[in-house]
C-alpha positions as CSV (number, residue, x, y, z in Angstrom):
1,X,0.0,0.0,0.0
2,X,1.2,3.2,-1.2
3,X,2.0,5.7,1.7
4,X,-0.3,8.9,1.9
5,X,1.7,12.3,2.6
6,X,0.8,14.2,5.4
7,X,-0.7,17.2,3.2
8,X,-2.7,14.9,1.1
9,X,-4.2,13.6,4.8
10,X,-4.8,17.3,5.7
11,X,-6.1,17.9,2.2
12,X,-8.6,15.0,2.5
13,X,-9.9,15.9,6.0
14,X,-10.5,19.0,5.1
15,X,-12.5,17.8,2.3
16,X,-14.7,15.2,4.2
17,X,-15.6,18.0,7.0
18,X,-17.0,20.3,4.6
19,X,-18.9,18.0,3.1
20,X,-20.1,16.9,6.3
21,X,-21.0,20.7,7.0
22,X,-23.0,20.5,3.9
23,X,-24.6,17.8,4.2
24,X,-26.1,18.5,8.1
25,X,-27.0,22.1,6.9
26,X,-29.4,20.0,4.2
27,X,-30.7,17.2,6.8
28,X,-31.3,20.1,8.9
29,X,-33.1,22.1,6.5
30,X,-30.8,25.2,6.4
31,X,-32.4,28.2,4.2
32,X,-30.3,28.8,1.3
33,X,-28.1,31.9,1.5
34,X,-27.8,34.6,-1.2
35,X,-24.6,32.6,-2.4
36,X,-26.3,29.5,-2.7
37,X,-26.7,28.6,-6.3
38,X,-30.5,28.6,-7.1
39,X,-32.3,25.8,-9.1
40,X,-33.6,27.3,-12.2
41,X,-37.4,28.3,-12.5
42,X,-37.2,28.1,-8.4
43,X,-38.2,31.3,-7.0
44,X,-36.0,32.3,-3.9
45,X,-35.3,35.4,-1.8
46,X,-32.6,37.6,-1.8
47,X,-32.5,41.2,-0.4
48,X,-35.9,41.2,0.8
49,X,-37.2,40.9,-2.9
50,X,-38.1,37.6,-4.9
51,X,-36.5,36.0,-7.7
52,X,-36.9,34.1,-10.5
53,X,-33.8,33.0,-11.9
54,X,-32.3,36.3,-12.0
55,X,-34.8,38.6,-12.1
56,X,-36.9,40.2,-9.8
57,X,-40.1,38.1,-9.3
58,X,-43.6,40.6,-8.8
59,X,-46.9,38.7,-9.1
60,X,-50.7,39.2,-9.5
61,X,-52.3,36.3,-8.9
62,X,-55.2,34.1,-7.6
63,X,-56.4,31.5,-4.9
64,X,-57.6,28.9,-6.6
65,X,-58.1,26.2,-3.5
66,X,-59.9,23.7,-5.4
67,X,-57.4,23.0,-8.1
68,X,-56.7,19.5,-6.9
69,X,-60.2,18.2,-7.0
70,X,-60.8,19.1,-10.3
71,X,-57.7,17.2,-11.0
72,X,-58.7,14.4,-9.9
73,X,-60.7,11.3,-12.1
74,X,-63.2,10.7,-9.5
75,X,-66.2,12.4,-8.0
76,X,-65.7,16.4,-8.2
77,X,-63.1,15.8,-10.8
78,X,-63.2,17.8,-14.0
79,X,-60.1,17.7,-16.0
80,X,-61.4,19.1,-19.1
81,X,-62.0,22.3,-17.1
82,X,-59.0,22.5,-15.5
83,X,-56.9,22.4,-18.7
84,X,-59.3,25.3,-19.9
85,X,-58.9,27.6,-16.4
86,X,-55.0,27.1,-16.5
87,X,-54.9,28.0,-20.0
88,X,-57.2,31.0,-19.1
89,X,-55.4,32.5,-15.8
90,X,-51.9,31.6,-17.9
91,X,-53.2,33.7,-21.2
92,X,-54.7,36.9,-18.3
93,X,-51.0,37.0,-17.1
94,X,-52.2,35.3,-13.2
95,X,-49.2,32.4,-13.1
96,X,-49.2,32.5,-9.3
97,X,-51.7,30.2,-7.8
98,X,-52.7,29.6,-4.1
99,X,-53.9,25.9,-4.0
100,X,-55.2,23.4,-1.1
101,X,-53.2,20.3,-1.5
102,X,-56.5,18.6,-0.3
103,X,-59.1,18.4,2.8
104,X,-59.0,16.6,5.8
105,X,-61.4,14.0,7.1
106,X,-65.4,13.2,7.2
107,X,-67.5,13.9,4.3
108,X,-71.0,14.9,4.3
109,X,-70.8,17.4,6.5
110,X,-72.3,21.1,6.2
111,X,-70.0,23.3,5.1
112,X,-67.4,21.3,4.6
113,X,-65.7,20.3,1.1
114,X,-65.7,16.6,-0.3
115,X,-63.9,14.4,-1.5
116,X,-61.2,14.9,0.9
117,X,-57.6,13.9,0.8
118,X,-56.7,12.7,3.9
119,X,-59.2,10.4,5.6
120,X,-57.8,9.1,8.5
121,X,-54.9,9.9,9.7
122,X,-51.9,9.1,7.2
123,X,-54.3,7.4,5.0
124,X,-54.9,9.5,1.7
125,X,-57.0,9.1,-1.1
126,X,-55.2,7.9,-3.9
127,X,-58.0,9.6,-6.2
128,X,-57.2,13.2,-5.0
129,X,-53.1,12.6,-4.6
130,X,-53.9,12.2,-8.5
131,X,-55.5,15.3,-8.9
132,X,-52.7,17.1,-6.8
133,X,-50.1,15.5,-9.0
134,X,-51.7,16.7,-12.4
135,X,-52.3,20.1,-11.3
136,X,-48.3,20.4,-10.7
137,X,-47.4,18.7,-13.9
138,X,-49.9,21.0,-15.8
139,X,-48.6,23.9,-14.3
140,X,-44.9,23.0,-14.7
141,X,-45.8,22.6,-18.5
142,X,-47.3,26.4,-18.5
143,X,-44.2,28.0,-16.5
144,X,-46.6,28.6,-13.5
145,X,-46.3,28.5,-9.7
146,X,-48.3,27.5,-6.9
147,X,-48.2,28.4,-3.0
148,X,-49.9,24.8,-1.8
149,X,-51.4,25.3,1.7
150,X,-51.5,21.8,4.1
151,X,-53.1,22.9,6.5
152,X,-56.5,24.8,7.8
153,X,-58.3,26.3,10.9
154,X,-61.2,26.9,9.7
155,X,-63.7,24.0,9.1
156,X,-63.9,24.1,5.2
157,X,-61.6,21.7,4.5
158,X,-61.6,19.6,7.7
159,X,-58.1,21.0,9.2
160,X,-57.4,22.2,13.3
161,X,-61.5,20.3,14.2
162,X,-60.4,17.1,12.2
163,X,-56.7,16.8,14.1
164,X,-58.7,17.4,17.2
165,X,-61.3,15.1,16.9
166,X,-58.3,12.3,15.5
167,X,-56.2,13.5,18.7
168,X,-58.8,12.3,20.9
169,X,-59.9,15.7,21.7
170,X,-63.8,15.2,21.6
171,X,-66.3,16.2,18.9
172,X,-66.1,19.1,17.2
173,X,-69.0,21.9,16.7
174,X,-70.1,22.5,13.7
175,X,-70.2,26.5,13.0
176,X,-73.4,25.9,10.7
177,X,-75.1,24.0,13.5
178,X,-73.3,25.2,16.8
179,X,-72.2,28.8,16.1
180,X,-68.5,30.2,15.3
181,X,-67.9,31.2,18.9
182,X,-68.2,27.5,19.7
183,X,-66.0,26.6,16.9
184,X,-63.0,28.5,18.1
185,X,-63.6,28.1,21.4
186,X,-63.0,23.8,20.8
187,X,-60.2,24.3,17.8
188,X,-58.1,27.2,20.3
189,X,-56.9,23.7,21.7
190,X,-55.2,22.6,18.2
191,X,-52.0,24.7,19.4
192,X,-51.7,22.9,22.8
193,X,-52.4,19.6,21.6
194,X,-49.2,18.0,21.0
195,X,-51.3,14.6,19.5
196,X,-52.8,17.2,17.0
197,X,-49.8,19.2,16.3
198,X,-47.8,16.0,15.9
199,X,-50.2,14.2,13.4
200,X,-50.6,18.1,11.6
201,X,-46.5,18.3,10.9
202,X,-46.4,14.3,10.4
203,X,-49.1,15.2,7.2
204,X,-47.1,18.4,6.0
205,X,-44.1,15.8,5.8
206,X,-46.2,13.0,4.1
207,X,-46.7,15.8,1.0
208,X,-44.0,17.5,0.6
209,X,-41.7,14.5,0.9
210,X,-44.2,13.0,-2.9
211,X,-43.2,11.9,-6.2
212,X,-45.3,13.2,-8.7
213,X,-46.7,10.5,-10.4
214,X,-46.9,11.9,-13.9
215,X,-43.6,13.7,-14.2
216,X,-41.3,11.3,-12.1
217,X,-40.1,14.2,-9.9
218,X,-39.9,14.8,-6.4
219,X,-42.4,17.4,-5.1
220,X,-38.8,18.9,-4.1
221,X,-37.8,19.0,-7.5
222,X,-40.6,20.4,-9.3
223,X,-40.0,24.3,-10.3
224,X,-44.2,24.5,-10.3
225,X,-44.1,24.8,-6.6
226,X,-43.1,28.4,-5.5
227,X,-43.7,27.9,-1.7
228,X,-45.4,24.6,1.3
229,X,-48.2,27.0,3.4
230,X,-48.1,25.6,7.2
231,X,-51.9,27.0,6.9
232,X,-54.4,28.6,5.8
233,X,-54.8,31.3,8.3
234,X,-53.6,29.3,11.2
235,X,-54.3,31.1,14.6
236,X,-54.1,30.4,18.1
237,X,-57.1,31.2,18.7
238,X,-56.9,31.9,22.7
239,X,-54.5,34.3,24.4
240,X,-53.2,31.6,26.1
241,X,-52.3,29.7,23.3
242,X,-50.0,32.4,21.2
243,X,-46.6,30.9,22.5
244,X,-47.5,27.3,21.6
245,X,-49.2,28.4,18.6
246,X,-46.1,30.1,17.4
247,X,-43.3,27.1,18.5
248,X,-46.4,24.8,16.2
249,X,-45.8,27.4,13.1
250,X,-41.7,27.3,13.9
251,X,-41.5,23.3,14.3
252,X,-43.7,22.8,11.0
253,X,-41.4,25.2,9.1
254,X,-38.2,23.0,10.5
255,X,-39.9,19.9,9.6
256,X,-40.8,21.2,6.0
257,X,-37.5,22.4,5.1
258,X,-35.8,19.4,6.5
259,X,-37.7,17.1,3.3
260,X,-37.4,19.9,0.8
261,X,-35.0,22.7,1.5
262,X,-35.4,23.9,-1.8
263,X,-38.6,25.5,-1.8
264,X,-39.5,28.6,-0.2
265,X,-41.8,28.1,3.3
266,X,-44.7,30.4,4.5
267,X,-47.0,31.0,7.2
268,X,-51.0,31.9,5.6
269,X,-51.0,34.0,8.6
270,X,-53.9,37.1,7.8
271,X,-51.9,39.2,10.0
272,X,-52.7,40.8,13.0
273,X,-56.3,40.2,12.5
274,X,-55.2,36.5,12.9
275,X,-52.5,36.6,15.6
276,X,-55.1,37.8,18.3
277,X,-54.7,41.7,17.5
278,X,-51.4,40.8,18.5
279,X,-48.3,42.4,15.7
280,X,-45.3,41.4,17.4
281,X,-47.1,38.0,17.7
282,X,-47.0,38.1,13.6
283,X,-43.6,39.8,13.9
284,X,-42.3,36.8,15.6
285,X,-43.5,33.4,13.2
286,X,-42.1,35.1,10.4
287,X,-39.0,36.0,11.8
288,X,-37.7,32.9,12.0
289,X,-35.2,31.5,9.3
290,X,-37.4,29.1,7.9
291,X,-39.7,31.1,7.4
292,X,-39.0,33.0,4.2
293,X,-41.5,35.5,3.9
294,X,-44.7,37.4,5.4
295,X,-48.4,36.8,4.5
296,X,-51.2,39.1,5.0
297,X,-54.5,38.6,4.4
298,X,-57.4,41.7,4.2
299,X,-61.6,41.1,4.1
300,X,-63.1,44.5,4.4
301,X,-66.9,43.0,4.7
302,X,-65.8,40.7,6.9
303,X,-63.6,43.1,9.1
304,X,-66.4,45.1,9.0
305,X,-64.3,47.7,6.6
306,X,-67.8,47.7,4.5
307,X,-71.1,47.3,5.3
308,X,-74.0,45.2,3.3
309,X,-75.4,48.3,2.7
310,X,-72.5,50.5,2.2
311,X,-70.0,48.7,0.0
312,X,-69.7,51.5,-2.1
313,X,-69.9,54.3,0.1
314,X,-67.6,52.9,2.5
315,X,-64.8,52.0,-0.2
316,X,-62.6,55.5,0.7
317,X,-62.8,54.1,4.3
318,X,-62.0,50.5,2.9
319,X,-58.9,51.6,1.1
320,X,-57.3,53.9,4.4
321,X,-57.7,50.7,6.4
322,X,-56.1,48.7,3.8
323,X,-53.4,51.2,3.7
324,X,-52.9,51.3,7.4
325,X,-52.6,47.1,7.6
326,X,-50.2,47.2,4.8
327,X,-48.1,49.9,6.3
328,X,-48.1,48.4,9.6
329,X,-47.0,45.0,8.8
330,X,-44.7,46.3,6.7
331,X,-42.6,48.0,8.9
332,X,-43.0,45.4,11.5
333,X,-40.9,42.7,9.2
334,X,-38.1,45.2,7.8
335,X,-35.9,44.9,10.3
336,X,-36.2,40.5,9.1
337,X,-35.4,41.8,5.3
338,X,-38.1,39.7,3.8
339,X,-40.9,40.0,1.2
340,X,-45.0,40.5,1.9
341,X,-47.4,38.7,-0.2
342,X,-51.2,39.5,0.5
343,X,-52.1,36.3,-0.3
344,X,-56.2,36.7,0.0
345,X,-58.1,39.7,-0.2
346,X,-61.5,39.7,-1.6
347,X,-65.1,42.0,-1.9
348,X,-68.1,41.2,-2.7
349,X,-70.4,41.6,-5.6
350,X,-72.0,45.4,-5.6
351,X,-75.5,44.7,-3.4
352,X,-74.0,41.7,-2.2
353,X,-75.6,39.9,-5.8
354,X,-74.2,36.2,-5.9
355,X,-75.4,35.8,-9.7
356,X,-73.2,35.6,-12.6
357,X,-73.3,39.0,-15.0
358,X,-73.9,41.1,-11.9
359,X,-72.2,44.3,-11.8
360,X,-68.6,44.3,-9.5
361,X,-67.7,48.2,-9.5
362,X,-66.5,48.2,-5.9
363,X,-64.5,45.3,-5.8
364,X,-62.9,46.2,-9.2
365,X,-61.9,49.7,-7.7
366,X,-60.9,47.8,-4.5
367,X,-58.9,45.4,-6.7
368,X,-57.0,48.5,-8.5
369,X,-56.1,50.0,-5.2
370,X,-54.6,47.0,-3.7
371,X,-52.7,45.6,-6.8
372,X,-51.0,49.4,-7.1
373,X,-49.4,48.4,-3.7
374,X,-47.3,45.5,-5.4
375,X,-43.6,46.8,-6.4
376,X,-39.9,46.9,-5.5
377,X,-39.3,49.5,-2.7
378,X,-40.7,51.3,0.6
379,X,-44.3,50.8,1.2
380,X,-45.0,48.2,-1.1
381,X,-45.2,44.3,-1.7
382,X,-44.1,41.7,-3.8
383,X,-47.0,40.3,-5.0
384,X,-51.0,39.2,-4.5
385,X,-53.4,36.7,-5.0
386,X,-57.2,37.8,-4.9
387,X,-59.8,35.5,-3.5
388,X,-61.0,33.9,-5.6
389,X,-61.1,32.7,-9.2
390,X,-64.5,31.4,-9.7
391,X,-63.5,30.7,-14.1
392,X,-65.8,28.8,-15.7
393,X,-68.3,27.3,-12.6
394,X,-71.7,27.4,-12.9
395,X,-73.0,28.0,-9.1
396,X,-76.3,25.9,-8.9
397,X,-77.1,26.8,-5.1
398,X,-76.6,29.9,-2.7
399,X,-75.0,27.0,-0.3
400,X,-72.7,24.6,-1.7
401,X,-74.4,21.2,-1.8
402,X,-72.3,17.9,-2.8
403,X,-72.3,17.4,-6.5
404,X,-72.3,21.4,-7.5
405,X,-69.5,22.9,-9.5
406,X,-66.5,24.7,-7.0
407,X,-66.8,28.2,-7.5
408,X,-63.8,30.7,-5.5
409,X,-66.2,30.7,-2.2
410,X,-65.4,28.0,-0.4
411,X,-68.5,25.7,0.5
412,X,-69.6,27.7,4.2
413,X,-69.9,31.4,1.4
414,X,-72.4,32.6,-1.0
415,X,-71.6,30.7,-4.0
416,X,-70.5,34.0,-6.0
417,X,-70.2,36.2,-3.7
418,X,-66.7,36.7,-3.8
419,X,-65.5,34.4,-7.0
420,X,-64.1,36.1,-10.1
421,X,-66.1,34.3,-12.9
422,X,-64.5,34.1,-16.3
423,X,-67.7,36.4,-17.4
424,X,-66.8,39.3,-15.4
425,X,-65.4,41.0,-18.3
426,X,-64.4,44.8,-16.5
427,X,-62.8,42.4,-13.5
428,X,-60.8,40.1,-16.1
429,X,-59.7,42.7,-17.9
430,X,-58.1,45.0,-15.6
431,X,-56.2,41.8,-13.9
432,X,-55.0,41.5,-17.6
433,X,-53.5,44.8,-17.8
434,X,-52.0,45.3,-14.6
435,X,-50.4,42.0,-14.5
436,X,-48.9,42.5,-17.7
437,X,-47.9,45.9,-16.8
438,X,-46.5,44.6,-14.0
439,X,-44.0,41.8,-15.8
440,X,-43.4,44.7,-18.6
441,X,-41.7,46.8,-15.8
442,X,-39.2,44.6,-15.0
């Protein structure tokens, strides 16, 4: 055996500990720094702005929760639409899509979405894992991204109520049947349930950690997927609950980045309005490293902004609240040097009209307003998604009922109320221009 010189020894040791170094800063889920080479068509952050590739990434876009389903081959399933809205919101400019990788539990409940992807605990339906899987392809194939959200507190889609009830927690009340305040009164445990927290992040790793059946690539791999969503607007619910909500939010955003460091991690936080009125509260879950950027989310009917009867008249007052949430949060993450996406904001139908062909001159003023505030520089944000892109659906009922077409309003809203239908003409094109006035200025 040949002898090895002492530098070669020195050389080679130095060589196996930084690839050690490398290699616990992946298992560990370490966010990539602005030296880090960047996959390309992976968006990233760097200097408190996005990228994409090498350019400065801006974005008008949608939620479009239900993508999945229609995905899917089996009940709810419409592929043939799906092709046609993705080829729609691609042509209007809106390549940013906020999607529910799938619900959580019982079916044929009020209010509550169906088919649903997980159904007991760890046990998925193979049905809507398709769906999931073909909307990613698709939208890899159109250059598109999508922010997929695992996770909910509100009862639409099963979420906090369903971990609960699977934690051993006890039934839980159904806000059609047993009020909200009852609601959040039973789900403010989620955050200091360990069982339901455990079985939450154990399902966050179950997805992230897929192959995609119809491209052969890890989730991890696929440039479709801009950002894993711990929630959608996940809350604590309870005063007494804020500093096990937030280590929840900070142990799901370790656990995500420890299967797929590559993609970028948020919260779905609304803001203050869902951090108990609390802003250092929101300050803090997106201050931590693997957290790479800030959501907020506005309703101004819901906030009680607007009123049923004043959603026009109110709209100057609208738009200085909107200002004053967007400032604040704003300056409460500079010091962290990272972007702010307002991820969901939405306004109803002028007279609160559900019908399609109804007029929507409020919300399409509201909608101008907010989109000016996305930008590079003080006072404004790197991107939106408005709530929520209704396309081609036909609404059949006022409530959801099983078997009717999934419109942008979740199955507890006015079907309509707040969905952008392919029809509305004024709505689709000013998205249009100001998305592509937005790419042009780059």
């Amino acid at each position: 055996m040949k002898k090895t010189s002492r530098s070669t020894l020195r050389l080679l040791r130095s060589s196996v500990a930084a690839l050690s170094a490398i290699a616990i800063a992946t298992s560990c889920g370490t966010a990539k720094t602005d030296a880090d080479p960047a996959k390309p068509g992976f968006v990233t952050v760097k200097d408190g702005q996005f990228y994409l590739d090498d350019s400065v990434y801006n974005f008008v876009g949608t939620n479009f929760w239900y993508g999945a389903i229609l995905g899917s081959e089996g009940r709810g399933g419409d592929r043939t639409r799906l092709l046609a809205e993705l080829d729609s919101l691609h042509a209007m400019g809106l390549d940013n899509l906020r999607i529910l990788a799938g619900g959580d539990g019982n079916v044929s409940l009020p209010s509550h979405i169906e088919p649903t992807l997980q159904t007991a605990p760890g046990v998925y339906n193979d049905t809507i894992l398709a769906g999931l899987d073909f909307l990613i392809s698709e939208m890899e194939k159109r250059g598109m991204k999508a922010v997929v959200y695992l996770n909910n507190a509100w009862e639409w889609s099963g979420g906090y109520g369903q971990y609960l009830e699977w934690a051993g927690e006890g039934k839980c009340p159904l806000p059609s049947v047993d009020g909200y305040e009852a609601y959040m009164n039973f789900v403010s445990r989620f955050p200091r349930s360990q069982k339901a927290r455990e079985l939450a992040i154990s399902h966050a790793r179950n997805i992230v950690g897929r192959t995609n059946r119809y491209t052969g690539l890890p989730y991890s791999e696929s440039p479709a997927i801009m950002s894993w969503q711990i929630a959608n607007e996940p809350r604590a619910f309870s005063q007494e609950g804020k500093e096990e909500f937030a280590a929840w939010i900070e142990a799901t955003a370790k656990a995500i980045k420890e299967v797929d460091p590559n993609h970028l991690v948020s919260t779905g936080s609304e803001g203050r309005h869902g951090c108990e009125q609390d802003l250092e509260l929101w300050k803090k879950i997106h201050s931590y490293p693997e957290v790479d950027y800030a959501n907020i989310h506005m309703w101004p009917y819901n906030w009680s902004w607007v009123g049923k009867e004043t959603l026009r008249d109110s709209l100057e007052s609208a738009k200085r609240h909107t200002a004053d949430y967007i400032s604040d949060h704003l300056t409460a993450i500079a010091p962290a040097g990272k972007p702010v996406v307002i991820e969901e904001f939405g306004f109803p139908r002028d007279n609160m009209a559900i019908e399609k062909g109804t007029p929507v001159t409020a919300r399409d003023e509201y909608y101008s307003y907010v989109i000016d505030f996305v930008g590079n520089g003080p006072g404004k944000v790197a991107g939106i998604n408005f709530w929520g892109w209704g396309g081609l659906a036909e609404p059949t009922h006022r409530s959801w009922l099983p078997g009717d077409q999934y419109t942008g309003d979740p199955a507890q809203e006015d079907q309509g109320l707040n969905s952008v239908f392919a029809s509305d003409s004024t709505t689709v094109s000013l998205l249009r221009e100001r998305a592509a006035a937005l790419k042009n200025a780059k």
